[in-house]
N, C-alpha and C positions, 0 to 999 in steps of 0.2 A: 190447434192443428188437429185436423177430423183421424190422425193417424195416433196419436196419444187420447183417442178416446176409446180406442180397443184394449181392451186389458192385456190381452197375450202380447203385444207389439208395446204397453209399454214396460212389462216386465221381461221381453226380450231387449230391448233398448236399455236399461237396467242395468241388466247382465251383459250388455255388450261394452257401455260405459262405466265399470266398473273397472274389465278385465283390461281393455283397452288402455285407462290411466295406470293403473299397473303394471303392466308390459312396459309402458314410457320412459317409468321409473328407471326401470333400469337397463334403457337403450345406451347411456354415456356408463351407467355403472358398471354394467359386465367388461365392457371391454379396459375400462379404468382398472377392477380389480387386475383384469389377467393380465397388464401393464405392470402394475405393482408388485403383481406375483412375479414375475420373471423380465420385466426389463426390454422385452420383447416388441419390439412396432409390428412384428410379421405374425407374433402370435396372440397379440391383440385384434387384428385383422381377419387371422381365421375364426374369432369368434363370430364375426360377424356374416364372415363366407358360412359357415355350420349352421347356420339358419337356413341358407337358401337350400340344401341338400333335399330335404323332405318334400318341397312342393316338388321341385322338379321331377323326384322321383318317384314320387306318390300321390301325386294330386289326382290324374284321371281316376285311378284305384281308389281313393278317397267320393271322388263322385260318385261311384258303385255305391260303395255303403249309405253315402244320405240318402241314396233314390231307393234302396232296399229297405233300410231300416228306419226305424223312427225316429225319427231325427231330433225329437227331444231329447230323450233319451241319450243318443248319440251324443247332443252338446254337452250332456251333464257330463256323461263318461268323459269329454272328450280333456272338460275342464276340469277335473279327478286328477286328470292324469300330468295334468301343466303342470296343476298343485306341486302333485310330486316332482316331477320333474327338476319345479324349482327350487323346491326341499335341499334340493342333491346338490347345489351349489353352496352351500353352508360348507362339506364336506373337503373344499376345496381350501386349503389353508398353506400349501408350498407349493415348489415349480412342480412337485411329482403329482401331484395331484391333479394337475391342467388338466388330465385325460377326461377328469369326472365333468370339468364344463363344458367341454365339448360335445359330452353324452347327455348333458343336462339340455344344453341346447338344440340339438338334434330332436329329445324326446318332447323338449315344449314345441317347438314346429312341427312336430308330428301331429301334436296334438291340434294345432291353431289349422293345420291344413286339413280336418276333418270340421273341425268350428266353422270357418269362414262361409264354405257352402252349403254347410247346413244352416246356417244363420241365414245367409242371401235367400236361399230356396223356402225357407219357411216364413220370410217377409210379407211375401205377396199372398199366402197361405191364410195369413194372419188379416191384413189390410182389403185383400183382394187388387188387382191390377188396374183401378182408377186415378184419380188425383189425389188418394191418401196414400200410393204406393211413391210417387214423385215424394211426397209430402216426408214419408218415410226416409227414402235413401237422401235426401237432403239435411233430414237430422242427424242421421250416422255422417255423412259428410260435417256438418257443422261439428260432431261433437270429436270425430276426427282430428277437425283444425284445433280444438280446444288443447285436446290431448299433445297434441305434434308442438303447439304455443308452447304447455305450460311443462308437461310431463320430464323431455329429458332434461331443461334445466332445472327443474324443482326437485330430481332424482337426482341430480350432481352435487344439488345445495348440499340437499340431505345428507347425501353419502359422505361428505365430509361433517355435517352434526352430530348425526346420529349413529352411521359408520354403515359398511356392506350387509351385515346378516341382519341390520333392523328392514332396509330394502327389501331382502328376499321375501323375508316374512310377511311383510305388507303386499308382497306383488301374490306369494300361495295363498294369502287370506282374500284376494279381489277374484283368486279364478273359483275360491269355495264359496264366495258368496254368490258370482254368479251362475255355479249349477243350482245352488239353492234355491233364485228366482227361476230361474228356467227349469226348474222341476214345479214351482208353481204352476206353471202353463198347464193349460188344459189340452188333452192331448186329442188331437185333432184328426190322424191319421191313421191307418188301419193296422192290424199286424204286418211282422217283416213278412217281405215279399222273395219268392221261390227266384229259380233263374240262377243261372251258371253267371261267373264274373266275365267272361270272356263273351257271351252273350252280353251282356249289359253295358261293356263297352262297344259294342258293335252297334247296338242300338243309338247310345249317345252320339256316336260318330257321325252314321247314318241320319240322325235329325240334323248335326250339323252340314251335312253334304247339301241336306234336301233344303233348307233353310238359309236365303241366302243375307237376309240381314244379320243373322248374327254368325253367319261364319265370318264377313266382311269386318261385323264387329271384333271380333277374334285376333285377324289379322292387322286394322286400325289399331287396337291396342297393345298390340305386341310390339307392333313397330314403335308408337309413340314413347311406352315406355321402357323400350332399349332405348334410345334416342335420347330421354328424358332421365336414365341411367347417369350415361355418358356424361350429362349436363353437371348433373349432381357431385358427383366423381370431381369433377373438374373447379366447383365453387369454392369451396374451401382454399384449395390451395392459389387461386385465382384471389380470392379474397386477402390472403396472408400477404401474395409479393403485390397487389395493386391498387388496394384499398383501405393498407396501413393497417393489416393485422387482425388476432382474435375478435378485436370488440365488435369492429365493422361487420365480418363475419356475422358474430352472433344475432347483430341488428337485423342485416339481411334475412337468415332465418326466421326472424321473428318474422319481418315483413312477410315472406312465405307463407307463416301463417295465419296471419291478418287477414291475407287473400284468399285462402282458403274458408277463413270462418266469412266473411263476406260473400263467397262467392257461393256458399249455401242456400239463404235465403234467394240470391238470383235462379241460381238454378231451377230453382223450386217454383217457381214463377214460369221461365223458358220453357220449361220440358215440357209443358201441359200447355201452349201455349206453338210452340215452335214445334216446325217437322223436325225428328230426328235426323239427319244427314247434315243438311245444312245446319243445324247447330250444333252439332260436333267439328262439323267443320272449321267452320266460324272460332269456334274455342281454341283447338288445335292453332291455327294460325294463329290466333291473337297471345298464344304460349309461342310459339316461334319467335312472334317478333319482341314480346319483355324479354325472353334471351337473347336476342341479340342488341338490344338495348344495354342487359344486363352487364352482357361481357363486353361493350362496346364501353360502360363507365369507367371514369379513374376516379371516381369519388362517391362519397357515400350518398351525397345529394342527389346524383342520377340513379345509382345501384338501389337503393330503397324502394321509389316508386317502383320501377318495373320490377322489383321483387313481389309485391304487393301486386301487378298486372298478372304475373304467372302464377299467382296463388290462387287468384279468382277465375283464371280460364283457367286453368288447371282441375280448378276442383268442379267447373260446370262439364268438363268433358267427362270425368270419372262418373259423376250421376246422371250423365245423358246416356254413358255407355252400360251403366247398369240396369236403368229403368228399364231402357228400351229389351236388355236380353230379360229382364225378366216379363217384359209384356210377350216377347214373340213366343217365349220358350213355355210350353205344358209343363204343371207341376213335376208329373211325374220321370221326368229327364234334367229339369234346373239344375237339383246337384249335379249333374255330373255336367253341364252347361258352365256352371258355375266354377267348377272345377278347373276344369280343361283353362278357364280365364286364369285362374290361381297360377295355373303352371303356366301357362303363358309369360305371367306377370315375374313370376321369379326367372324363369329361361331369361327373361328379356335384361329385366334388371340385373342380371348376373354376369351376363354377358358384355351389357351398356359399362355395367362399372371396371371391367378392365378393359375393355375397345377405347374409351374415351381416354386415360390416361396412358395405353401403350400408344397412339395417334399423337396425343400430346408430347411425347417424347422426339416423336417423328419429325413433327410439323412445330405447331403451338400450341397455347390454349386455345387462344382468339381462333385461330385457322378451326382446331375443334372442334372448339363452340359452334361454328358458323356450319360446318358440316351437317353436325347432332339436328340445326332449327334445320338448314334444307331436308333434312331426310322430316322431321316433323312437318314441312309442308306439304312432304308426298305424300304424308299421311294423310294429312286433311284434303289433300286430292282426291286422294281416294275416298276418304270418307263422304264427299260430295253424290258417289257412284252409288253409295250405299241403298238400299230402300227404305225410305222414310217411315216412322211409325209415328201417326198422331193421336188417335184414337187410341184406346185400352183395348191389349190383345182379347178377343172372346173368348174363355176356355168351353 
């Protein structure tokens, strides 16, 4: 892959795949502990709510800083601070304690919401915006799937072998190892840059007004993934009364991720290959209809395959919509391009995952479900409208 032949992209890929299976680790563990510690379904629930806080509310502010400052730099600091963060979860040992995971996990999302689009922005930086930039976000997609496969149930194994603070430990030592590599990087870009934050947000705005593929993008994905929320929300317990329980579940999941790692190498192919609109499109729909395949099954034998369908369009819409915002968008606005996506993503998700199960209450699952895929078709309606990007943006 001509994209792991750049040193800075494969020592950021390094450092993204380190931190990443890390993080995984202890996606079932955090909320297992705070389970343990108090007994709680609702306060094992806001562990996971305390995550979304920081994008939402810091994400465009966060695109300020990578487009100002150096964004090496920035990721090292940003992974410093995870470290700690998740240090601070050791400290948590009774119910009284709860407050400290909360501020632990509030501070690692602080920290991941200055990561991410520093990471996205200095991709293209590294690669340049031709078929090693597709090549690129298909890796981080594939190593994605890997993580989402192997990470939370390998973190669950463990936490019952080895116990919670061997977890933590391993997850602070994956985000100091990779500011380590990503301090190898050779720094590419210039000193921090002047400008009020309030100017800098006007700017990022104003590219997105003027710009109309990736404002479309912007809105396409916000929608898909409220929608895509919602769906998620709704499996598990879909899975428990319809499909005989935890195991099925967990299979499904896996399938999820099957289709994800699959649907890297596709991508990777498509995007360099296909107008952008129409295959987002195309993806989008072909995610609509595995969910309602999905919720349409009573048994594991249907539920599987179309799990394994919305894995693989799933994960080609994710790298068609990244690719392309990194082709349209100039270096020097990505972060905050990139940003504005982040909070998008969490708004949507946060919102998807109570809309889907208060409806459900309402109606059904199935009714739902079938909701969540039409609003996902309207997406890929719309994304049909979009303007195609074939070619690699010129900077």
């Amino acid at each position: 892959m001509a994209a792991l032949r750049v040193r800075d992209f494969r020592l950021l890929w390094a450092a993204r795949t380190v931190s990443v299976f890390g993080t995984w680790l202890l996606v079932v563990a955090v909320p297992a502990h705070v389970f343990h510690l108090t007994g709680s379904v609702m306060a094992a629930g806001a562990a996971l709510a305390a995550e979304f806080l920081p994008p939402v509310l810091l994400g465009p502010v966060a695109g300020v800083l990578v487009d100002r400052w150096d964004r090496r730099r920035l990721m090292v600091a940003a992974d410093v601070l995870r470290a700690a963060a998740v240090l601070l979860l050791l400290s948590a040992r009774d119910p009284g304690d709860l407050w400290l995971v909360y501020v632990a996990l509030v501070v690692e999302s602080t920290g991941t919401v200055v990561f991410r689009p520093a990471a996205q922005a200095h991709t293209p930086v590294a690669v340049g915006t031709g078929t090693a930039l597709s090549g690129a976000n298909a890796l981080n997609s594939l190593t994605d799937g890997v993580a989402r496969l192997v990470g939370a149930p390998l973190g669950g194994a463990l936490m019952a072998l080895v116990g919670f603070p061997a977890l933590v430990v391993a997850d602070a030592a994956s985000y100091l190892l990779s500011a380590a590599l990503i301090a190898a990087m050779s720094r590419r870009e210039g000193g921090d840059k002047g400008g009020g934050v309030r100017e800098d947000l006007a700017a990022g705005l104003a590219f997105l007004r003027s710009e109309r593929t990736a404002r479309s993008l912007l809105v396409v994905s916000t929608v898909f993934l409220a929608a895509n929320a919602s769906l998620s929300a709704l499996l598990v317990p879909f899975g428990l009364t319809t499909l005989g329980g935890a195991g099925p579940v967990g299979l499904v999941m896996s399938g999820l991720g099957v289709g994800f790692l699959l649907g890297a190498p596709v991508s990777r192919v498509l995007v360099d290959r296909l107008r952008s609109g129409p295959l987002l499109a195309t993806a989008l729909a072909v995610t609509a209809v595995g969910f309602v395949l999905l919720f349409a099954s009573t048994s594991l034998t249907s539920a599987l395959p179309s799990a394994v369908v919305i894995g693989l369009a799933g994960s080609t819409a994710l790298v068609v919509t990244q690719t392309t915002l990194q082709r349209v968008t100039p270096t020097d606005v990505l972060g905050r391009v990139g940003a504005v996506l982040f909070t998008g993503e969490a708004a949507a998700t946060f919102v998807g995952a109570l809309a889907g199960p208060a409806l459900a209450e309402l109606t059904s699952t199935r009714t739902t479900a079938y909701v969540a895929c039409a609003v996902t078709v309207v997406a890929a309606a719309y994304a049909t409208s979009t303007p195609s990007v074939h070619q690699p943006f010129a900077r």
